[in-house]
Structure formats: structure tokens, C-alpha cells
Biopython code that builds the backbone (N, CA, C, O; Angstrom):
import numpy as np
from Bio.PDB.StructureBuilder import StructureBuilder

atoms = [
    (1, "UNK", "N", (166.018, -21.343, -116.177)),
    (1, "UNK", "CA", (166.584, -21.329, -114.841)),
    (1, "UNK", "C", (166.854, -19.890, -114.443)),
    (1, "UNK", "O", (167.125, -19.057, -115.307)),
    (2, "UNK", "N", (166.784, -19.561, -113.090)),
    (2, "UNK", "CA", (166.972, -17.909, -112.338)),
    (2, "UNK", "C", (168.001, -17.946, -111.585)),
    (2, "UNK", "O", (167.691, -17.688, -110.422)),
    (3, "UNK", "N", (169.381, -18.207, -111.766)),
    (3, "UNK", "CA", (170.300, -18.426, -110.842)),
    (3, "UNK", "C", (170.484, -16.927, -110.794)),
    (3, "UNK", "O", (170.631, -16.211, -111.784)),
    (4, "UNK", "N", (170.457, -16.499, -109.425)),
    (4, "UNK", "CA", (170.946, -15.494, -108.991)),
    (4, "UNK", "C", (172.725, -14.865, -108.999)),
    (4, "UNK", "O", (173.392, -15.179, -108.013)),
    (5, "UNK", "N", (173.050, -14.462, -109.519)),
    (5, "UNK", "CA", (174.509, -14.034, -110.000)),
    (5, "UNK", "C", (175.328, -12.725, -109.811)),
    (5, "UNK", "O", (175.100, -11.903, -110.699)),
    (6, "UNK", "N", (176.166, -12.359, -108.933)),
    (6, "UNK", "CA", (176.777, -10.941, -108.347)),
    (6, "UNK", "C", (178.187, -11.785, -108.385)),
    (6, "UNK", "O", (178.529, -12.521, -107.459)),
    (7, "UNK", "N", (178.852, -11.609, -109.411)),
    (7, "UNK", "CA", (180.297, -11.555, -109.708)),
    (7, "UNK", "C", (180.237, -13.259, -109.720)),
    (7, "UNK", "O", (179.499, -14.032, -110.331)),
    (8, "UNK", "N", (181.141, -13.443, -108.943)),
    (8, "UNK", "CA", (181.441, -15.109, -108.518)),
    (8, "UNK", "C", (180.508, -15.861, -107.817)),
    (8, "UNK", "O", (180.495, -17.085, -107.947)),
    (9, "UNK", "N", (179.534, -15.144, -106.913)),
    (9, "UNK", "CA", (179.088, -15.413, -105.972)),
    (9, "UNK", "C", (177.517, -15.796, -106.404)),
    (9, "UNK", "O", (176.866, -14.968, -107.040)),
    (10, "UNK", "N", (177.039, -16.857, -106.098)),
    (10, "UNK", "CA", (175.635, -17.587, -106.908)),
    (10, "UNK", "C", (175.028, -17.811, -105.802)),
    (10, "UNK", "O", (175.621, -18.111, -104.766)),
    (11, "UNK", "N", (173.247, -17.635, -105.953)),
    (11, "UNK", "CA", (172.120, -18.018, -105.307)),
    (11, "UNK", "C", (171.362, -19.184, -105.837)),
    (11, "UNK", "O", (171.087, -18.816, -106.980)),
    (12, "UNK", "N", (170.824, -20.465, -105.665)),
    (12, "UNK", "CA", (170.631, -20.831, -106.462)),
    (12, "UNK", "C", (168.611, -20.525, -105.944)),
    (12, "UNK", "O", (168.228, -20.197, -104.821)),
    (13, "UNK", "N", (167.894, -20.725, -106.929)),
    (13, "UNK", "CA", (166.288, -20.350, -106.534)),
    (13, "UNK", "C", (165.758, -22.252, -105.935)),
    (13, "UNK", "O", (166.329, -23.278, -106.303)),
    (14, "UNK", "N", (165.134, -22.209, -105.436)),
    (14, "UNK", "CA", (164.528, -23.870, -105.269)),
    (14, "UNK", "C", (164.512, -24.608, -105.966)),
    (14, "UNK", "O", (164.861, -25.780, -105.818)),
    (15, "UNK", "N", (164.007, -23.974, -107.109)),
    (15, "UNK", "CA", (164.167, -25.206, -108.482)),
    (15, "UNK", "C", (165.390, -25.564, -108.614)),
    (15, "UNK", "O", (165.716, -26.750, -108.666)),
    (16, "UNK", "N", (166.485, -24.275, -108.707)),
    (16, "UNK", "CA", (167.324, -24.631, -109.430)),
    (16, "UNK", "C", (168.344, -25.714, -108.442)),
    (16, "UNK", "O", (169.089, -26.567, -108.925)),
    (17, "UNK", "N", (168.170, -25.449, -107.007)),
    (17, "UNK", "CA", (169.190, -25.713, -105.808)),
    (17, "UNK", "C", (168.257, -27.886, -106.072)),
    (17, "UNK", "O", (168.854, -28.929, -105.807)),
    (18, "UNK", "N", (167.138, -27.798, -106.495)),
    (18, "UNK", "CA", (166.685, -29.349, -106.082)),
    (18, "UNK", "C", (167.600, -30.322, -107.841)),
    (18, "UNK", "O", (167.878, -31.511, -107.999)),
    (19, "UNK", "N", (167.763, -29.271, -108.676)),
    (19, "UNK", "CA", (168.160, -29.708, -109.932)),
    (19, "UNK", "C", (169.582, -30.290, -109.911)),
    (19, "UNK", "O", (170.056, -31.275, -110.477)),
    (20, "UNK", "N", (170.234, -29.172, -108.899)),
    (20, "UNK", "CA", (171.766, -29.646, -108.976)),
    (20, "UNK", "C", (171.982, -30.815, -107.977)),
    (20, "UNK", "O", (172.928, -31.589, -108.128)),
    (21, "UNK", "N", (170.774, -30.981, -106.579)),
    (21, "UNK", "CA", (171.291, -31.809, -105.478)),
    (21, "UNK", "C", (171.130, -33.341, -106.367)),
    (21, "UNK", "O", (171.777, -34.368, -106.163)),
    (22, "UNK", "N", (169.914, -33.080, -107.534)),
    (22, "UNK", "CA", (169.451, -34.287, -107.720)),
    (22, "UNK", "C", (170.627, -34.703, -109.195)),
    (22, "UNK", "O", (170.624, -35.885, -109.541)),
    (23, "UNK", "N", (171.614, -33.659, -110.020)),
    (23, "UNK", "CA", (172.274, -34.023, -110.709)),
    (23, "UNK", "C", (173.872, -34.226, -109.978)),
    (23, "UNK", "O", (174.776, -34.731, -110.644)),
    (24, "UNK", "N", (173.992, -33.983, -109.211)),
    (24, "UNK", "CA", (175.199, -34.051, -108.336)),
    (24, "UNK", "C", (175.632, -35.197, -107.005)),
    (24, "UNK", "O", (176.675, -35.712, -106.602)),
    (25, "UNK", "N", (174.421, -35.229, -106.687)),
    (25, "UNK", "CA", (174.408, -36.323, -105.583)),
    (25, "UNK", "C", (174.666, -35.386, -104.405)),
    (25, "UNK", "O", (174.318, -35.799, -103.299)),
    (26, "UNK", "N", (175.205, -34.230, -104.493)),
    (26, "UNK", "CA", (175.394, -33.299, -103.275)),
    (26, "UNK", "C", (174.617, -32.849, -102.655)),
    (26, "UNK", "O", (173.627, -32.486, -103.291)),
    (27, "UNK", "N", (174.584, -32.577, -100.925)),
    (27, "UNK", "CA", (173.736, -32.044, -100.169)),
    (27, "UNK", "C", (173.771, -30.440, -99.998)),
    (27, "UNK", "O", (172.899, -29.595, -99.797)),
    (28, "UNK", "N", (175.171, -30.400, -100.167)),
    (28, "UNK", "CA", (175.589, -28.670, -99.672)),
    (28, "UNK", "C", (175.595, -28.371, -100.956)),
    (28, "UNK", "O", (176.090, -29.031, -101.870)),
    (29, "UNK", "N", (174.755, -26.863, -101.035)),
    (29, "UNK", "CA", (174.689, -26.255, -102.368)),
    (29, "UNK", "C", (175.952, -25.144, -102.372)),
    (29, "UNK", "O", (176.352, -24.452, -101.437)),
    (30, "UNK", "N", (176.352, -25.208, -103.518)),
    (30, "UNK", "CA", (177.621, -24.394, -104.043)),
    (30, "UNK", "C", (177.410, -22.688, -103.805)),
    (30, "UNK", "O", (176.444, -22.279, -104.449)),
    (31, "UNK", "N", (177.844, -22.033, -103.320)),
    (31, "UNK", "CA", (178.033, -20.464, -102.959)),
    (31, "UNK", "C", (178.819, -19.750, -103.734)),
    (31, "UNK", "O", (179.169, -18.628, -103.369)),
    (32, "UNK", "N", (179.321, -20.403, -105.209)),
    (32, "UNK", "CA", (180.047, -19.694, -105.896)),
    (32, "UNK", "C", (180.228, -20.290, -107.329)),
    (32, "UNK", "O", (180.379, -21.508, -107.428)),
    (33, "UNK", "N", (180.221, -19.569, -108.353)),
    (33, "UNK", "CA", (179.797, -19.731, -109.788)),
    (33, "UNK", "C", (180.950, -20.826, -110.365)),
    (33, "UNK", "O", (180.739, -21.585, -111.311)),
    (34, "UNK", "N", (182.272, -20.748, -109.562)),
    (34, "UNK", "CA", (182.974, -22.048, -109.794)),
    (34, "UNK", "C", (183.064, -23.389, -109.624)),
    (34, "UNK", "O", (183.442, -24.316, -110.340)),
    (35, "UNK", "N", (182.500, -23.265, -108.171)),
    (35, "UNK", "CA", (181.531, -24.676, -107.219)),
    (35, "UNK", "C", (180.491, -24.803, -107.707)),
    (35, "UNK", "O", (180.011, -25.894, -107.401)),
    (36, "UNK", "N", (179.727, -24.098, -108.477)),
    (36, "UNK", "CA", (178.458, -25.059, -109.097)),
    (36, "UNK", "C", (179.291, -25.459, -110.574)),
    (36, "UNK", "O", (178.875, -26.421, -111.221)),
    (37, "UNK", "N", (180.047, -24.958, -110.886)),
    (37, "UNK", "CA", (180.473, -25.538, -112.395)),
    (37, "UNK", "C", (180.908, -26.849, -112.023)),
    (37, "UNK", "O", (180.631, -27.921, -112.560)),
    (38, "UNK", "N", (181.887, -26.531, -110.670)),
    (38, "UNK", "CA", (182.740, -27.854, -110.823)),
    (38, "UNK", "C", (181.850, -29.264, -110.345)),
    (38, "UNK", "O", (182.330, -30.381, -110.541)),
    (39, "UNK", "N", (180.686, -29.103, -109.787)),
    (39, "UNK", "CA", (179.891, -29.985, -108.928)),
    (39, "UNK", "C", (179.033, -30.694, -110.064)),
    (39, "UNK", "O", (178.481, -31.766, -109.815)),
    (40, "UNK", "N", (178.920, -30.067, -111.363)),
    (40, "UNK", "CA", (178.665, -30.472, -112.369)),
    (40, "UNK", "C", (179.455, -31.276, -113.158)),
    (40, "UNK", "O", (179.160, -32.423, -113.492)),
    (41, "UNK", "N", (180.763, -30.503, -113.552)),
    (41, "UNK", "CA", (181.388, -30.867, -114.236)),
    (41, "UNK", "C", (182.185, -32.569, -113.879)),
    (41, "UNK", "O", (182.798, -33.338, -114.618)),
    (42, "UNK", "N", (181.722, -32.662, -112.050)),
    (42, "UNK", "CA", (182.040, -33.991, -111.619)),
    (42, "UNK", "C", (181.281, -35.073, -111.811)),
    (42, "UNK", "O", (181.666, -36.240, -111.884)),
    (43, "UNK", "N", (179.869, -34.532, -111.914)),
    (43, "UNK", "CA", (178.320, -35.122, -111.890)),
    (43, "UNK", "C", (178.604, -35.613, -113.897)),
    (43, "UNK", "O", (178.252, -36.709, -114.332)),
    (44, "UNK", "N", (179.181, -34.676, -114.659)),
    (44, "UNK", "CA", (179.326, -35.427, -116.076)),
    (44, "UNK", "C", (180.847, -36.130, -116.170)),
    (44, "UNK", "O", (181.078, -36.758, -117.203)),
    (45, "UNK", "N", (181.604, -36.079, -115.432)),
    (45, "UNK", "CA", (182.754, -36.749, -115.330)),
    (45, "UNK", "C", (182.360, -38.640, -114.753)),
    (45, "UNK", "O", (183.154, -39.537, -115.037)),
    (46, "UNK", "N", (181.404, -38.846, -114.170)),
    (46, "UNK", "CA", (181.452, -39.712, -113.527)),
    (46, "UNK", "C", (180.113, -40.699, -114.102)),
    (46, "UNK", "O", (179.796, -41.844, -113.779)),
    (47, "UNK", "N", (179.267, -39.406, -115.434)),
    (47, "UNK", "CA", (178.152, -40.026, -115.803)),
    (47, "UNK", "C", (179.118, -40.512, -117.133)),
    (47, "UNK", "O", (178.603, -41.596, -117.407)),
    (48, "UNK", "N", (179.838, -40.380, -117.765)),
    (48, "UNK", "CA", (180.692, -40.889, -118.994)),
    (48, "UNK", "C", (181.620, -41.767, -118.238)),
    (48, "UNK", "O", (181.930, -42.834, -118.768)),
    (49, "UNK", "N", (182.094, -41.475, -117.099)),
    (49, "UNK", "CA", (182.836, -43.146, -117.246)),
    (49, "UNK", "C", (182.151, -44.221, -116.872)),
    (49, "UNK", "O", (182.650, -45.308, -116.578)),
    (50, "UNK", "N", (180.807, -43.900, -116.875)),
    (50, "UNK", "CA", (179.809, -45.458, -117.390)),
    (50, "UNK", "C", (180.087, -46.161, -118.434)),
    (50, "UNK", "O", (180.180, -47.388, -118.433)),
    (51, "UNK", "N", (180.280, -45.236, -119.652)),
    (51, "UNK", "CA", (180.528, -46.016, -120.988)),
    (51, "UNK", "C", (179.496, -46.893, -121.366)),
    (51, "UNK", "O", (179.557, -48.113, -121.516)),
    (52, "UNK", "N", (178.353, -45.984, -121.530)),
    (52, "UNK", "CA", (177.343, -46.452, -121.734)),
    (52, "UNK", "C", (176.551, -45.260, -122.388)),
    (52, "UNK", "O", (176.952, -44.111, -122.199)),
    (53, "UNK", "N", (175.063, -45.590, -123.410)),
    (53, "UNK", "CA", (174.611, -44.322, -124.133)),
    (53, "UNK", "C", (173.939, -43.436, -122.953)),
    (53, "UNK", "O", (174.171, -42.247, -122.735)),
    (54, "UNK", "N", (173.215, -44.129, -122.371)),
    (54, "UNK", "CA", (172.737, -43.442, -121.383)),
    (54, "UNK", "C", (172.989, -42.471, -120.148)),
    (54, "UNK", "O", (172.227, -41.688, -119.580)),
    (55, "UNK", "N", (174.307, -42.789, -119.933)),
    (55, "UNK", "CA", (175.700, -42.627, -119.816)),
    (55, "UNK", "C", (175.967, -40.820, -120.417)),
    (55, "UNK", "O", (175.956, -39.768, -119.777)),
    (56, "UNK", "N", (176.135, -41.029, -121.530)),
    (56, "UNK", "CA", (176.451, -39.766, -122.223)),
    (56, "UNK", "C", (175.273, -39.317, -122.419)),
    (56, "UNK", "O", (175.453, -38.136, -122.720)),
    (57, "UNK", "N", (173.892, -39.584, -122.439)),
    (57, "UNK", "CA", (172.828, -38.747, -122.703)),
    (57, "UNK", "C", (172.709, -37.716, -121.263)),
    (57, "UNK", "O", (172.426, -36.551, -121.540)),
    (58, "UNK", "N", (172.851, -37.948, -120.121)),
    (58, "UNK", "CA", (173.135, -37.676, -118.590)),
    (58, "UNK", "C", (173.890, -36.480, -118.656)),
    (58, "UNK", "O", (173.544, -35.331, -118.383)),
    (59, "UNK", "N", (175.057, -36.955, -119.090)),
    (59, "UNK", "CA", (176.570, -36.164, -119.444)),
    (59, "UNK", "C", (175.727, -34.667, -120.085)),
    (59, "UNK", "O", (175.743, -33.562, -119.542)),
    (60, "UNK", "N", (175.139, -34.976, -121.165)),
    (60, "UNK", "CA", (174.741, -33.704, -122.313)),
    (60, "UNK", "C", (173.717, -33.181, -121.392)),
    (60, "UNK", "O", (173.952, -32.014, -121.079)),
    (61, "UNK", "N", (172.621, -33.693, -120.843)),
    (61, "UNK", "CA", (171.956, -33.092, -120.251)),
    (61, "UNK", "C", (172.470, -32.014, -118.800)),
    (61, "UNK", "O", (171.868, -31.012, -118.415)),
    (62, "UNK", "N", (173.430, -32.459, -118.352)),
    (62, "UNK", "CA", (174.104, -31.870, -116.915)),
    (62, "UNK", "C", (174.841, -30.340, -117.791)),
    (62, "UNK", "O", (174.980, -29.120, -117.702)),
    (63, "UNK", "N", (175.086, -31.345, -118.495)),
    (63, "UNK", "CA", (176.752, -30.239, -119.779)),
    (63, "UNK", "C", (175.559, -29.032, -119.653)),
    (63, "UNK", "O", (176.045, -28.066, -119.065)),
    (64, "UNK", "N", (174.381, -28.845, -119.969)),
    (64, "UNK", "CA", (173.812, -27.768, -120.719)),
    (64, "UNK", "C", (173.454, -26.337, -119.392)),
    (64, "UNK", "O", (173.349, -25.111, -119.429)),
    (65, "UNK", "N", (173.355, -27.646, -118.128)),
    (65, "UNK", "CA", (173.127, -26.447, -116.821)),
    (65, "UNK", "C", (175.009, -25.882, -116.327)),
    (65, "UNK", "O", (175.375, -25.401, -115.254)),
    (66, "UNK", "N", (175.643, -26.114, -117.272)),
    (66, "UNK", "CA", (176.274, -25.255, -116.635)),
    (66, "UNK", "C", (176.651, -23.727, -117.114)),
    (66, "UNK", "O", (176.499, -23.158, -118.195)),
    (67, "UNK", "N", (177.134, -23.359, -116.024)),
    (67, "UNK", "CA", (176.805, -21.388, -116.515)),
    (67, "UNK", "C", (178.261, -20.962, -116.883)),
    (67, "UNK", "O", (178.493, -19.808, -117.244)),
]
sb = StructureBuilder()
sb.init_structure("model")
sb.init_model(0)
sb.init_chain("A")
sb.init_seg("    ")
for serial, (resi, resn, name, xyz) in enumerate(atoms, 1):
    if name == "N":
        sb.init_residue(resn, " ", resi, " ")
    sb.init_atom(name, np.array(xyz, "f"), 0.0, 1.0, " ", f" {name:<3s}", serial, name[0])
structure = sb.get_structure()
């Protein structure tokens, strides 16, 4: 991944901006290195309270894009 990075402040490249809309469910892409953590960190919050394996395989996979 090429996330563009100047302090707090994040670009994401096409790939990376279609990766998060499609792991997040979100339309508006995050403008800052805390808003893409947290847009994730909601996207694996919500894939584990499935409680299911598939569930947590989701979870690990999201877990690994974050920066």
C-alpha cells in the first residue's frame, strides 16, 4: 500500500481509498492518520461482534491495514 503521509494528515492513492470504502462501509475518505485508524478499527469492532470464524478472519485482515 502507498498511503501518502505528512504528519497526521493522509492521502489515500485509489487502491488504497477503494480498500478502506470497501472495508469500512464508508463513503467519505478519512483526511487524517487517526480517521483512517479509527474507520478501521470500527470496521474490526463490528466484524468480531459477529462471533463467528469468519468474523475474526475479517477482523485480522482489516487489523493488518492499519498504520
Amino acid at each position: 500500500m502507498a498511503i501518502l503521509r505528512c504528519g497526521q494528515q493522509l492521502r489515500l492513492t485509489a487502491e488504497d481509498a477503494d480498500f478502506y470504502r470497501q472495508d469500512t462501509g464508508y463513503t467519505q475518505l478519512p483526511k487524517t492518520v487517526n480517521a483512517y485508524n479509527q474507520g478501521l478499527q470500527n470496521a474490526i469492532n463490528a466484524w468480531i461482534d459477529t462471533d463467528c470464524a469468519e468474523g475474526d478472519l475479517m477482523a485480522a485482515i482489516i487489523k493488518e491495514r492499519i498504520t
